[in-house]
N, CA, C and O of each residue as an XYZ file, in Angstrom:
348
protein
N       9.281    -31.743      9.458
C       9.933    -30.971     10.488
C       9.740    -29.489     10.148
O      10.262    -29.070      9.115
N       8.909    -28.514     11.066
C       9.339    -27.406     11.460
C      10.049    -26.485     12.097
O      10.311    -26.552     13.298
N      10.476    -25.389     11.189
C      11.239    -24.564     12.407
C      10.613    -23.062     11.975
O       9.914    -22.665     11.043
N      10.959    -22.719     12.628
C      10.335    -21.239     13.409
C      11.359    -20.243     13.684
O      11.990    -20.393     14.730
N      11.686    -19.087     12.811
C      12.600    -18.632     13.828
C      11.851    -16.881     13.718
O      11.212    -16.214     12.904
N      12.271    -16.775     14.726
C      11.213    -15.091     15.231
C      12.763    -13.817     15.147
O      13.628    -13.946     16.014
N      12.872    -13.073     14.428
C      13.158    -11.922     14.365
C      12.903    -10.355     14.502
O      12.430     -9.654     13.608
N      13.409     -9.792     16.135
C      13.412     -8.691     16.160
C      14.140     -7.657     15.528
O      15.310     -7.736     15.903
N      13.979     -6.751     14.762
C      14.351     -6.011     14.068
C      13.335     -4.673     13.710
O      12.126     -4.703     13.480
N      14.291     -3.443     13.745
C      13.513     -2.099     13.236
C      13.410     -2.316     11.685
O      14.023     -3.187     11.069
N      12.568     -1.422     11.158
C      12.449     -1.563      9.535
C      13.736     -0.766      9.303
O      14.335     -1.298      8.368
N      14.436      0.341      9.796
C      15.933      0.657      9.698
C      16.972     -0.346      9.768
O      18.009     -0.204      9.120
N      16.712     -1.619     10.707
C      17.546     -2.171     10.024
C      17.610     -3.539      9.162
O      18.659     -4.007      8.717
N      16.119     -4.199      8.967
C      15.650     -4.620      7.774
C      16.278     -4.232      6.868
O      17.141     -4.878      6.273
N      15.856     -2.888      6.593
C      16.755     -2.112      5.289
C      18.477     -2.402      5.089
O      18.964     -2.902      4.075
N      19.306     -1.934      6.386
C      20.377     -2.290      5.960
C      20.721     -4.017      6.034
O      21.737     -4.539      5.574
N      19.948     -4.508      6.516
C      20.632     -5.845      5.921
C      19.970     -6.436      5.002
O      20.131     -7.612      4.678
N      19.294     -5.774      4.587
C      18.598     -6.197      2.922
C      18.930     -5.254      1.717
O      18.286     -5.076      0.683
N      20.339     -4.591      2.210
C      20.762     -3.649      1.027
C      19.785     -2.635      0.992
O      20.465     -1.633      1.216
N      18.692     -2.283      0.861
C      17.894     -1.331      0.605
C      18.557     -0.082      0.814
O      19.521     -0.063      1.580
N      18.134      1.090      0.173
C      19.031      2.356      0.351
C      17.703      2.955      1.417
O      16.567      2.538      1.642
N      18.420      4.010      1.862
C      17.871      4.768      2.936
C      16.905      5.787      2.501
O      17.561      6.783      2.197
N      15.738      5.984      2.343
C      15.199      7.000      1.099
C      14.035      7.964      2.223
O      12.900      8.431      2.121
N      14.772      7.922      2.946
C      13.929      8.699      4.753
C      14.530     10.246      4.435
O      13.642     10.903      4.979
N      15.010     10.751      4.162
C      15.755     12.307      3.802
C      14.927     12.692      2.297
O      14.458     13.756      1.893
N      14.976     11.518      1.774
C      14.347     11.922     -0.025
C      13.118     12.335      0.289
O      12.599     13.411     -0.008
N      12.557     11.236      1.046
C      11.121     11.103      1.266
C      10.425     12.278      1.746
O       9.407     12.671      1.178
N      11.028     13.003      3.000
C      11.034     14.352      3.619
C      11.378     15.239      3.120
O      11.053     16.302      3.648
N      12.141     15.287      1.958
C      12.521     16.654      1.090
C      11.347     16.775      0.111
O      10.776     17.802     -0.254
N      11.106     15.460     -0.244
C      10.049     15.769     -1.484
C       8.886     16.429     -0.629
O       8.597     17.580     -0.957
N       8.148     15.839      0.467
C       6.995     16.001      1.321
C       7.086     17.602      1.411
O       6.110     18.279      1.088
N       7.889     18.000      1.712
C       8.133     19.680      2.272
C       7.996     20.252      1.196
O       7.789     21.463      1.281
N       8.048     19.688     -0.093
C       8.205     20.726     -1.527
C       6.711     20.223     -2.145
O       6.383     20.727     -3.219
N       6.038     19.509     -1.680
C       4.957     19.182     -2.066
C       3.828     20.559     -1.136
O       3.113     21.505     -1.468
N       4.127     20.107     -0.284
C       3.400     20.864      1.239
C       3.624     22.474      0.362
O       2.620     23.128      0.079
N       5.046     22.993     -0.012
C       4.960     24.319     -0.067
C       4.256     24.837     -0.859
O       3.614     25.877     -0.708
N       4.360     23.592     -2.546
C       3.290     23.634     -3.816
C       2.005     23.830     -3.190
O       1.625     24.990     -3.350
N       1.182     23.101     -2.522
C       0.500     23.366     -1.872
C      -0.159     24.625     -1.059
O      -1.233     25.155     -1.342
N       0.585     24.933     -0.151
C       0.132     25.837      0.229
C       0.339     27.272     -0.379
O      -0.298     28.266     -0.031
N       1.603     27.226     -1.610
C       1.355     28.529     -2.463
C      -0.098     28.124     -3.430
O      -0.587     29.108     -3.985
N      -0.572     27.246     -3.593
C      -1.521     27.540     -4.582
C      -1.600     26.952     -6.082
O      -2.490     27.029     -6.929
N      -0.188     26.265     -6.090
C       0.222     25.987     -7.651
C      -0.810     25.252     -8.096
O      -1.598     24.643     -7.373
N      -0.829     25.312     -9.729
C      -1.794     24.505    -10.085
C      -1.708     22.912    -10.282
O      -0.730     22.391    -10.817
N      -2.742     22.225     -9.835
C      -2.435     21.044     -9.914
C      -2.065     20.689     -8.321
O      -2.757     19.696     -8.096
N      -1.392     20.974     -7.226
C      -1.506     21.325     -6.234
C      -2.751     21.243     -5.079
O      -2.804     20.657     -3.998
N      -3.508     21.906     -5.637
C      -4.605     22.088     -4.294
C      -5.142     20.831     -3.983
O      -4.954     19.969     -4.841
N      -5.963     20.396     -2.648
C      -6.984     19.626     -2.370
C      -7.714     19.126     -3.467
O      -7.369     18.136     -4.113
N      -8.367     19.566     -3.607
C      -9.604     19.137     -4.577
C      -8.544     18.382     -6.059
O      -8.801     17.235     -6.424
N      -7.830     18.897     -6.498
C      -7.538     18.739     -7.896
C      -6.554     17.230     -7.535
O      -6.477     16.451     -8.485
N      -5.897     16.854     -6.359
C      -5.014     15.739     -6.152
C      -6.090     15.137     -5.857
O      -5.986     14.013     -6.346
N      -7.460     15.281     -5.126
C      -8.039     13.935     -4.533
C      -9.328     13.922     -5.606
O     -10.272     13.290     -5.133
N      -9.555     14.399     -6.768
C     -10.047     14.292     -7.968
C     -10.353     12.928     -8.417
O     -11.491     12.564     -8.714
N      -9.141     12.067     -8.466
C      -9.080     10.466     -9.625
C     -10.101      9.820     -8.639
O     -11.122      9.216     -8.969
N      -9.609     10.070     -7.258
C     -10.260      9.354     -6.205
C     -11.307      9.369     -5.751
O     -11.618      8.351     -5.133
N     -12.192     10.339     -5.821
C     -13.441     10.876     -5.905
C     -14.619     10.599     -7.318
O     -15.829     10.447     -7.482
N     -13.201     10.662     -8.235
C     -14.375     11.041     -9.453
C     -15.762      9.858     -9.556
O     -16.964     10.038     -9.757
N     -14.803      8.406     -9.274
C     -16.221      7.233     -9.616
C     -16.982      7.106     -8.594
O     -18.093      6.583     -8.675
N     -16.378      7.662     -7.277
C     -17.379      7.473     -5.836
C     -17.651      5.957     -5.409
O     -16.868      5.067     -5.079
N     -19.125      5.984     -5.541
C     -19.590      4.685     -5.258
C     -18.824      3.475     -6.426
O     -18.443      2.407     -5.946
N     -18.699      3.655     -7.475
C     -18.253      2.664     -8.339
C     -16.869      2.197     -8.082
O     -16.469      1.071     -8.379
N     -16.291      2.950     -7.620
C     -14.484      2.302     -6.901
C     -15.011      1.658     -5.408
O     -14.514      0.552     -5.193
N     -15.607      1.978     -4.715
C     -16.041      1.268     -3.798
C     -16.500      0.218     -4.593
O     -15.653     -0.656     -4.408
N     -17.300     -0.202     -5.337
C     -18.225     -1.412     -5.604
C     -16.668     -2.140     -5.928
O     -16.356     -3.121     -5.252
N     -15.755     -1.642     -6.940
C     -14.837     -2.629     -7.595
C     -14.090     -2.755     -6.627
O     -13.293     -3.665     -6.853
N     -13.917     -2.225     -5.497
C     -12.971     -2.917     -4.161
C     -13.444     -3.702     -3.578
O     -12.628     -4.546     -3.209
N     -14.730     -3.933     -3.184
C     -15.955     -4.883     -2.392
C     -15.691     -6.301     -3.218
O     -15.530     -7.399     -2.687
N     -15.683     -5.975     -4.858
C     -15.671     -7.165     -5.559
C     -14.338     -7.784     -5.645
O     -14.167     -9.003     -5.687
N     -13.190     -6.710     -5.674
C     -12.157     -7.347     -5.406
C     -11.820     -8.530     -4.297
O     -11.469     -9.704     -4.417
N     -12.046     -7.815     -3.347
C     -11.877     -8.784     -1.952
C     -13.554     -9.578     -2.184
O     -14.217     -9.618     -1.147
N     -13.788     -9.789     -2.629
C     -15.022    -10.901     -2.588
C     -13.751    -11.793     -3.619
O     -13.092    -12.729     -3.166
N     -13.645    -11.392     -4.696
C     -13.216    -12.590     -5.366
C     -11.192    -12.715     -4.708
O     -10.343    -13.335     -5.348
N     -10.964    -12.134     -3.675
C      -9.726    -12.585     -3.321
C     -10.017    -13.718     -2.185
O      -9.183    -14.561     -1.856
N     -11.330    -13.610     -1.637
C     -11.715    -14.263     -0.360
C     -12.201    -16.044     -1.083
O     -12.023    -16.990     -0.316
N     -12.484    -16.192     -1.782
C     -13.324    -16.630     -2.657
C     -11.823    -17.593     -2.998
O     -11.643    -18.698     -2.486
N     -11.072    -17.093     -3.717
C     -10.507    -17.861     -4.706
C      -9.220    -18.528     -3.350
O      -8.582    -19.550     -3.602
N      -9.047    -17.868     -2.167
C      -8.255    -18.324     -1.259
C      -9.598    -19.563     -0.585
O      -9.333    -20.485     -1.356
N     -10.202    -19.848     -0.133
C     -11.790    -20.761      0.448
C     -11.450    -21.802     -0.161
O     -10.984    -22.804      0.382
N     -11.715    -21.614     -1.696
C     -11.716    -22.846     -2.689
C      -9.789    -23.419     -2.845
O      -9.253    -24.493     -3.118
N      -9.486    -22.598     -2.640
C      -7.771    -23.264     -2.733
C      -6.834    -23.679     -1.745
O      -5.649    -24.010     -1.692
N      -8.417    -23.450     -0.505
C      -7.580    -24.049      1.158
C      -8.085    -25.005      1.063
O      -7.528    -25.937      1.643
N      -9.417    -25.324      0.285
C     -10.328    -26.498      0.411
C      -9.666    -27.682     -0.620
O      -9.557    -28.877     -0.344
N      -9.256    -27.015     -1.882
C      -8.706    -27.998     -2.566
C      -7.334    -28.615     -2.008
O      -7.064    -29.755     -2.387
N      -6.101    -27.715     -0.807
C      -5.018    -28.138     -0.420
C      -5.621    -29.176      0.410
O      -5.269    -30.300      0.052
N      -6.630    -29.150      1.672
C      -6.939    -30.221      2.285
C      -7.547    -31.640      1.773
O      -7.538    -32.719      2.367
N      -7.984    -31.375      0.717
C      -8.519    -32.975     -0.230
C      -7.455    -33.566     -0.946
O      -7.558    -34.679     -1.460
N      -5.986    -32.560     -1.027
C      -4.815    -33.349     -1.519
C      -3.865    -33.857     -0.534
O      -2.914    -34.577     -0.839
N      -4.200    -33.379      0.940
C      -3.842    -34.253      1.907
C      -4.163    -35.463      2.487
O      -3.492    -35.896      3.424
């Protein structure tokens, strides 16, 4: 026997009925003090120096994401195939 049940709900109030605290004011205070670091110049701050980690391997973080989802695709194939031969 299945059941199904479909819930409309905002992620506002997901949150409050999953306890979660409200972190929408934090989130926007930090953003604005980031933005100002930013646009004064601070070091560590600018464009280039935050999107640095992400840049640095280029093609080689691409290759290890390609391989990731190859072997996430991969290991879900063989473990839908093995659930249906235990049915």
């Amino acid at each position: 026997m299945n059941f199904k049940v479909d819930v409309e709900m905002t992620p506002e109030e997901l949150r409050k009925v999953l306890g979660l605290p409200d972190v929408e004011s934090f989130q926007k205070e930090m953003m604005s003090k980031i933005q100002e670091r930013m646009d004064a110049g601070v070091d560590g701050y600018d464009p280039l120096t935050l999107f640095q980690p992400y840049m640095a391997s280029g093609l080689g973080s691409m290759d290890a994401i390609q391989k990731m989802l190859l072997n996430m695709m991969t290991s879900y194939t063989s473990s839908s195939k093995n659930a249906d031969k235990n049915k």
